[in-house]
C-alpha positions as CSV (number, residue, x, y, z in Angstrom):
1,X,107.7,102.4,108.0
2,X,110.1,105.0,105.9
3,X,108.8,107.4,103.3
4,X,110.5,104.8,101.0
5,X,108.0,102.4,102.4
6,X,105.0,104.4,102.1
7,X,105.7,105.7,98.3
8,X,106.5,102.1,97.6
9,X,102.9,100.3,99.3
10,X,100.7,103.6,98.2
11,X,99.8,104.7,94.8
12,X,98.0,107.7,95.9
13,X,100.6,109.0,97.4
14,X,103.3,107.8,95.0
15,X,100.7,110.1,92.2
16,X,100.8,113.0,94.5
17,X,104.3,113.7,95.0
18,X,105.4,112.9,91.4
19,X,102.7,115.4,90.4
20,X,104.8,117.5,92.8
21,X,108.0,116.7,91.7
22,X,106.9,117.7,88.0
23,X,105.0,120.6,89.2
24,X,107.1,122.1,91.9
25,X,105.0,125.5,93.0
26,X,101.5,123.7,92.8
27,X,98.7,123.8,95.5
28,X,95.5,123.1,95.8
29,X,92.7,121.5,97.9
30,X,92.2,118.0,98.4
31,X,89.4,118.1,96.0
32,X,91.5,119.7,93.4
33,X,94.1,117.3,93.8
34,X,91.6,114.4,93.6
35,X,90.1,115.4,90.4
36,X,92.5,117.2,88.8
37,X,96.0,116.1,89.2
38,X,95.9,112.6,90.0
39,X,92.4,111.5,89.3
40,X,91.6,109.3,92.0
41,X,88.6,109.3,94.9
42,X,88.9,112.3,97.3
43,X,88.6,110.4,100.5
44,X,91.5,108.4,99.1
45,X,93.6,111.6,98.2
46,X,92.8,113.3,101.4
47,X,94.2,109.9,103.7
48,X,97.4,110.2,101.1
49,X,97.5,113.7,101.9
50,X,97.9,113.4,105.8
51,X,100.0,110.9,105.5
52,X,102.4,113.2,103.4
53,X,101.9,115.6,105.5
54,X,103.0,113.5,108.7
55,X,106.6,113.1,106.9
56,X,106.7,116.7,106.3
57,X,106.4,116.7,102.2
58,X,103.2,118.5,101.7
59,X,102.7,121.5,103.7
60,X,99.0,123.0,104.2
61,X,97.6,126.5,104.0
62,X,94.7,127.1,105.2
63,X,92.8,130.0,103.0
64,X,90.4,132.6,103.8
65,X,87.1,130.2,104.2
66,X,88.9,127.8,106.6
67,X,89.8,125.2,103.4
68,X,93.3,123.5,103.8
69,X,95.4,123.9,100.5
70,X,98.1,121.5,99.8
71,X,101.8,122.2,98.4
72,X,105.2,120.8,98.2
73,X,107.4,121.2,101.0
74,X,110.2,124.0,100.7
75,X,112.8,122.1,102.1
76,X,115.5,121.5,99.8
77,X,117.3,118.4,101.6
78,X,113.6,116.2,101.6
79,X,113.2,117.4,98.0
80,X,116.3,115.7,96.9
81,X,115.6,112.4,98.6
82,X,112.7,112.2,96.8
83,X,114.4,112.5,93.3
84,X,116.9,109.8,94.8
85,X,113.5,108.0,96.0
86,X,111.6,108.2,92.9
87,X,114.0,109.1,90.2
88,X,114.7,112.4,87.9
89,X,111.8,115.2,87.7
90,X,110.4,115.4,84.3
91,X,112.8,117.7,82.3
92,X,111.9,121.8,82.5
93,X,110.4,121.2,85.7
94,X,111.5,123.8,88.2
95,X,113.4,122.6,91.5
């Protein structure tokens, strides 16, 4: 399976990284994501989450009380496939 694949088959995932591609510097906990970006079942976010994660587009933090915090990866060249992937980011968005 490519990432193409995967964005293509998931939605949760597919939600998650255009909420990234709109909001560029975001992060947050799987919760957070859940309820406040995408606003979809946290088990469900937190499967789309590793999954991300295995193809390197969301990086994880862990904070201070041992809780993983998601956010967009930094590198440049997977960023762009993803606008080819999924189109434009919303206009004012950072990149």
């Amino acid at each position: 399976m490519t990432l193409r694949d995967l964005l293509a088959r998931d939605p949760v995932c597919r939600d998650i990284v255009e909420y990234l591609m709109q909001n560029n510097d975001a992060a947050d906990t799987a919760r957070g994501i859940a309820q406040w970006w995408i606003r979809r079942d946290v088990a469900a976010t937190q499967e789309a989450l590793m999954k991300l994660q295995e193809w390197g587009v969301v990086q994880t933090h862990v904070v201070q009380d041992h809780t993983f915090v998601y956010a967009y990866t930094k590198r440049a060249v997977l960023r762009q496939s993803l606008v080819r992937y999924l189109g434009a980011p919303a206009p004012g968005s950072a990149n």
